[in-house]
N, C-alpha and C positions, 0 to 999 in steps of 0.2 A: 409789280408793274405789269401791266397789259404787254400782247405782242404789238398793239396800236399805238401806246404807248413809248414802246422802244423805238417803233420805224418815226413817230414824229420828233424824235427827240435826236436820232439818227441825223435827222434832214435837216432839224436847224443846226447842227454840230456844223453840217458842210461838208460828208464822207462822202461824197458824192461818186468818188471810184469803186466802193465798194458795194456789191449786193445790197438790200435793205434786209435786214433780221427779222424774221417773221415771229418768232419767239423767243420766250423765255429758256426751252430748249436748246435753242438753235445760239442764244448767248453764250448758254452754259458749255454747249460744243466749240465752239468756235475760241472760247478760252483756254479750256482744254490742251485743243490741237496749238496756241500760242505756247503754255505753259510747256507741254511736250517737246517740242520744237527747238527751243529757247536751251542753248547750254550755258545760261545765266538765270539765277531766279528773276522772275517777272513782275514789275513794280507796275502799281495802279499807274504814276506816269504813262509808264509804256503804252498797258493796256489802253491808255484813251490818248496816246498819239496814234497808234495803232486805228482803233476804233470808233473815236472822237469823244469829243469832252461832255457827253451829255452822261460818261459811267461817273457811277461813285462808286465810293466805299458800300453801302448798303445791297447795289447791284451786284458787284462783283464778289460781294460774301456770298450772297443768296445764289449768284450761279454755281459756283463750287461747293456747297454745299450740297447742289440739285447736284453734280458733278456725281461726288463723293457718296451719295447714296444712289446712284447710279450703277457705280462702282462695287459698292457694296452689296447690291442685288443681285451682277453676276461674278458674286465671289472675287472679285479680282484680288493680285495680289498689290495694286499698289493703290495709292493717294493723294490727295492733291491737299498739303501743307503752305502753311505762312512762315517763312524763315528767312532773316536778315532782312525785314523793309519788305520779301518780297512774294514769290508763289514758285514749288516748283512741284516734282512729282516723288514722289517717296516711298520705296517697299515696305511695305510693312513687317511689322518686328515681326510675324512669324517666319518670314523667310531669312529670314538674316544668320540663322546657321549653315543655309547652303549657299547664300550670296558671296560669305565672307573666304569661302573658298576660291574667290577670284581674286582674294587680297593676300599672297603668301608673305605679305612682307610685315602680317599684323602685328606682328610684336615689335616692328620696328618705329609706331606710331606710338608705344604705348609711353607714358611720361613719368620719371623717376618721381616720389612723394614730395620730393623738394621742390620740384618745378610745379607738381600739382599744386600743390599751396600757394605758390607764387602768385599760378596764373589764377586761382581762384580770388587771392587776397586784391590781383591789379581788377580781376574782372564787377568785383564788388565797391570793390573803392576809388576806382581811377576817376582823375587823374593823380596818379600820387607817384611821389620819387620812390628811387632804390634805395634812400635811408629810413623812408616811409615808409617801405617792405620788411625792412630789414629791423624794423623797432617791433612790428608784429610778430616776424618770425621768430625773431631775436638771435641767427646767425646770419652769416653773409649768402648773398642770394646772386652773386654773380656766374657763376654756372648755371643755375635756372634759370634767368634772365636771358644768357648767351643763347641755350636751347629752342628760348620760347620765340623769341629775336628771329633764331635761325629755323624753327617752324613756321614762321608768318602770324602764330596766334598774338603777338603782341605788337606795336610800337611806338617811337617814340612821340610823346606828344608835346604842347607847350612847356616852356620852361618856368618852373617854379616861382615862386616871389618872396624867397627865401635869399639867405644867405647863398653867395653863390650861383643864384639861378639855375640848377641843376634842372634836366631835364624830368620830365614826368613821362611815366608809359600807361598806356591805353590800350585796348583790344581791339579787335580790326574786325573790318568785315568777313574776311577768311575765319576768325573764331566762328563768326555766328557760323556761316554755312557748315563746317565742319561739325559742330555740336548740333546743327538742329534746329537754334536759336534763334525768335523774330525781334525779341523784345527788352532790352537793358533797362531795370533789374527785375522786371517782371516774370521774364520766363527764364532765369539763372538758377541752376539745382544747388544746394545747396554741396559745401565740401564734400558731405561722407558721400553724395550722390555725383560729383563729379569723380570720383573715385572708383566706382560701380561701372559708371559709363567707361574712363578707361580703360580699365583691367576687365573688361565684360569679355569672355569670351563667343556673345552670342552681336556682338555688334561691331558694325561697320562704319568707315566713315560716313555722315549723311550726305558729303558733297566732297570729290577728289580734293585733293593740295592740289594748287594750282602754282607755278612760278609767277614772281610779280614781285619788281625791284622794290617799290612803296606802298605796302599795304594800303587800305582807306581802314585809316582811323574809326573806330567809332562812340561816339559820345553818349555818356551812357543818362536817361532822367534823373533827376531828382527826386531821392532816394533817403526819408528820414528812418530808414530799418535797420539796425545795427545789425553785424554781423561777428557771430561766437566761431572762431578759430582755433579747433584746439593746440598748442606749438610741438613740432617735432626738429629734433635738430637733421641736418642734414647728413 
């Protein structure tokens, strides 16, 4: 898209308080400095209540793209990432041996095998109950459940249509951010790889724990990929 382009498309939106974008550049900065700014990731929403409704998706790939080889020309160390729904800025894994020196508390994020499984098994198959966990694992998963609860990567979601109606858990938006992740079940690493990430000693979280009484849920596509577990007892 032309910088003529942009400014007509600017003016029929009705942005009227703000400057006209003269370019293609000048989009790609100006999101930037949003996405920078922003101590939330940055959803297309935003960006065109922000800047008006004439961006897409197509626009706003092509400007951080133009961003991120930008970026990349004067060596920088960071980047501009798609994760949970949205855009934020991200170090790159070469510095994340001296980043993680701001985190002395790393080992206290790191998650027992039991809970890994857990939250691997809700993150691939949710919505599914704790007897639904617990027939994959095949022991009791009420202490990883409690863990994962009380780190925010999980919660509750609708109740079953089962016997009972026991409740089902789900993974939240806090999973994604934390792991990285924009995309249920597309961008999910597999076990042995969630395991890697854990116990990695060269990484970090991608986005702080945050306090927050009710996670947001999130729902994950429709997904016919089976998924191979290997069981460990806990």
């Amino acid at each position: 898209m032309s910088s003529e382009d942009i400014q007509e498309e600017q003016e029929l939106a009705g942005v009227s308080d703000l400057p006209p974008i003269e370019s293609v550049e000048e989009l790609s900065s100006i999101i930037q400095a949003l996405v920078f700014a922003s101590t939330e990731v940055v959803t297309l929403k935003k960006l065109k209540d922000i800047l008006g409704d004439f961006l897409d998706q197509s626009q706003v790939s092509g400007a951080l793209r133009h961003a991120n080889e930008q970026l990349a020309k004067i060596k920088s160390p960071f980047e501009i990432v798609a994760v949970a729904g949205g855009y934020r800025f991200r170090t790159k894994n070469a510095y994340y041996p001296y980043i993680r020196k701001l985190f002395p508390e790393n080992n206290a994020r790191r998650l027992s095998a039991a809970a890994l499984e857990t939250l691997a098994i809700v993150a691939y198959k949710q919505p599914i109950t704790k007897s639904g966990i617990e027939a994959v694992r095949g022991v009791s998963c009420d202490g990883p459940l409690h863990s994962l609860l009380d780190k925010k990567f999980i919660a509750l979601g609708e109740r079953a249509e089962t016997v009972g109606n026991p409740y089902t858990y789900i993974t939240t938006t806090e999973f994604l951010k934390y792991f990285g992740i924009n995309q249920i079940p597309d961008d999910l690493p597999r076990l042995t790889e969630f395991s890697d990430i854990l116990n990695s000693d060269f990484l970090i979280p991608q986005y702080p724990l945050q306090k927050q009484t009710e996670p947001e849920p999130v729902h994950p596509q429709e997904s016919t990929e089976q998924l191979e577990i290997p069981l460990e007892s806990d």
